[in-house]
SEGU-482289 format. One record per residue (C-alpha): residue number from 1; residue in three letters; chain; x, y, z. Coordinates in steps of 0.25 Angstrom, whole numbers, plus 5000, padded with zeros to 4 digits. Layout:
<lummars>
+------+------+-------+------+------+------+
: resi : resn : chain :   c1 :   c2 :   c3 :
+------+------+-------+------+------+------+
:  NUM :  ala :     A :    X :    Y :    Z :
...
+------+------+-------+------+------+------+
</lummars>
This chain:
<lummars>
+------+------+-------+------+------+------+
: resi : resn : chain :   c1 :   c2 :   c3 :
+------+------+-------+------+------+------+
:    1 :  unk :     A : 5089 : 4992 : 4870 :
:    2 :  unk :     A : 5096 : 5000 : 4880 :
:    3 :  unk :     A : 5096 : 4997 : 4895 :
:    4 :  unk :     A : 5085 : 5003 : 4905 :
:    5 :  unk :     A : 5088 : 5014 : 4911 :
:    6 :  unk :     A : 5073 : 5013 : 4921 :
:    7 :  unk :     A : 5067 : 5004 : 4928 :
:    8 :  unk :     A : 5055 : 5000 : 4935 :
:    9 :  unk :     A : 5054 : 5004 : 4950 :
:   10 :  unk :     A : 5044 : 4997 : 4960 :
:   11 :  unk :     A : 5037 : 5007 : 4972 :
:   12 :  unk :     A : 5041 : 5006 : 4984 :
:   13 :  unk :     A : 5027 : 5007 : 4987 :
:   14 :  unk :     A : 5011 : 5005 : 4981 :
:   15 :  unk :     A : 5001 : 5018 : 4986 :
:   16 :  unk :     A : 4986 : 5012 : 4985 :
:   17 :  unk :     A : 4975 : 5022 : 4987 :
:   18 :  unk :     A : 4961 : 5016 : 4993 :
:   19 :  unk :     A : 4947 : 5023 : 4991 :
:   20 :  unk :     A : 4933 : 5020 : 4995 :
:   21 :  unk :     A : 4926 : 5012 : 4983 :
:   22 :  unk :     A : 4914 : 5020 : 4983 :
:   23 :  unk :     A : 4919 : 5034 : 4984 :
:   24 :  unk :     A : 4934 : 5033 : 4980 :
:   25 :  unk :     A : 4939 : 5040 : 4990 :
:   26 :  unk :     A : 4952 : 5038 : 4995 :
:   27 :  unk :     A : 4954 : 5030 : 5008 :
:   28 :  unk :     A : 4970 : 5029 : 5010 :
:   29 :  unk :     A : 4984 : 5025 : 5003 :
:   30 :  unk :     A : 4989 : 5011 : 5006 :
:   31 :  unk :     A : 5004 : 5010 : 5003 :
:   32 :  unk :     A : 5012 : 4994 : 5001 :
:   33 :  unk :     A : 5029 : 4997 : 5003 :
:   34 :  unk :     A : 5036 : 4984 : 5004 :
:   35 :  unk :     A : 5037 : 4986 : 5019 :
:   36 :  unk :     A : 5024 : 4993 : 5024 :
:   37 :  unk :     A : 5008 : 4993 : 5019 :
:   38 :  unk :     A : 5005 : 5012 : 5021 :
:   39 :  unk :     A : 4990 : 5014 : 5023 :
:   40 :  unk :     A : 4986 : 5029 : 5022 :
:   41 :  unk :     A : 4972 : 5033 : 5026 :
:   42 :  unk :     A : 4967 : 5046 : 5015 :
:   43 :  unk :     A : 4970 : 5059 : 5021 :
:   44 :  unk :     A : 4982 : 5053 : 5031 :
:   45 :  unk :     A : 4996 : 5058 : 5029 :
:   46 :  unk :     A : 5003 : 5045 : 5034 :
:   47 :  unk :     A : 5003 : 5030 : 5032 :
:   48 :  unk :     A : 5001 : 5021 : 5042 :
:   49 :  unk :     A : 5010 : 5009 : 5038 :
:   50 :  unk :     A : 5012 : 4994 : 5042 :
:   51 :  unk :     A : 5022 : 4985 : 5039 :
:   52 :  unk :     A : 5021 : 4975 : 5029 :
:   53 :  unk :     A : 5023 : 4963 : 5039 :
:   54 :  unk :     A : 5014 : 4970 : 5049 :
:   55 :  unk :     A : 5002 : 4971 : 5039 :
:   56 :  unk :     A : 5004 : 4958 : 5035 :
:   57 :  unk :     A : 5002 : 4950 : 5049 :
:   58 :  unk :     A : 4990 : 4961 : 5049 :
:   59 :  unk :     A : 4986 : 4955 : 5038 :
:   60 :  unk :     A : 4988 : 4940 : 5041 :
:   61 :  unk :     A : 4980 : 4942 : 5054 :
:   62 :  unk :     A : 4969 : 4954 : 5051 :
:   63 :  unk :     A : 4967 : 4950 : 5037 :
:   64 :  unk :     A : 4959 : 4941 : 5030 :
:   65 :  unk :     A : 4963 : 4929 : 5019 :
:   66 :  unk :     A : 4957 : 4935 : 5003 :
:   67 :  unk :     A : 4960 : 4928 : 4991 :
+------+------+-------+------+------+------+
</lummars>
């Protein structure tokens, strides 16, 4: 069998698109990069983007404990 020539790439980022249960209309884009959680409200033309260590000390003090 001959050598492959291709390979798998991972992406430098994951796009989520959030709607309302009830009508399915969209409500914004949240993007996760290694560095930085994006959140994009629906019409906006920009991101407004925090760290990855800044929104985890959020979390660990604004969030709550889930299972």
């Amino acid at each position: 069998m001959p050598a492959s020539v291709y390979k798998f790439v991972q992406p430098a980022s994951y796009n989520f698109e959030f709607a309302e249960v009830d009508t399915n209309k969209k409500i914004g884009e949240l993007r996760l990069k290694p560095s930085s959680i994006l959140w994009k409200p629906k019409g906006a033309r920009e991101y407004h983007a925090a760290s990855l260590d800044d929104f985890i000390t959020w979390m660990k003090t604004k969030g709550t404990v889930s299972k």
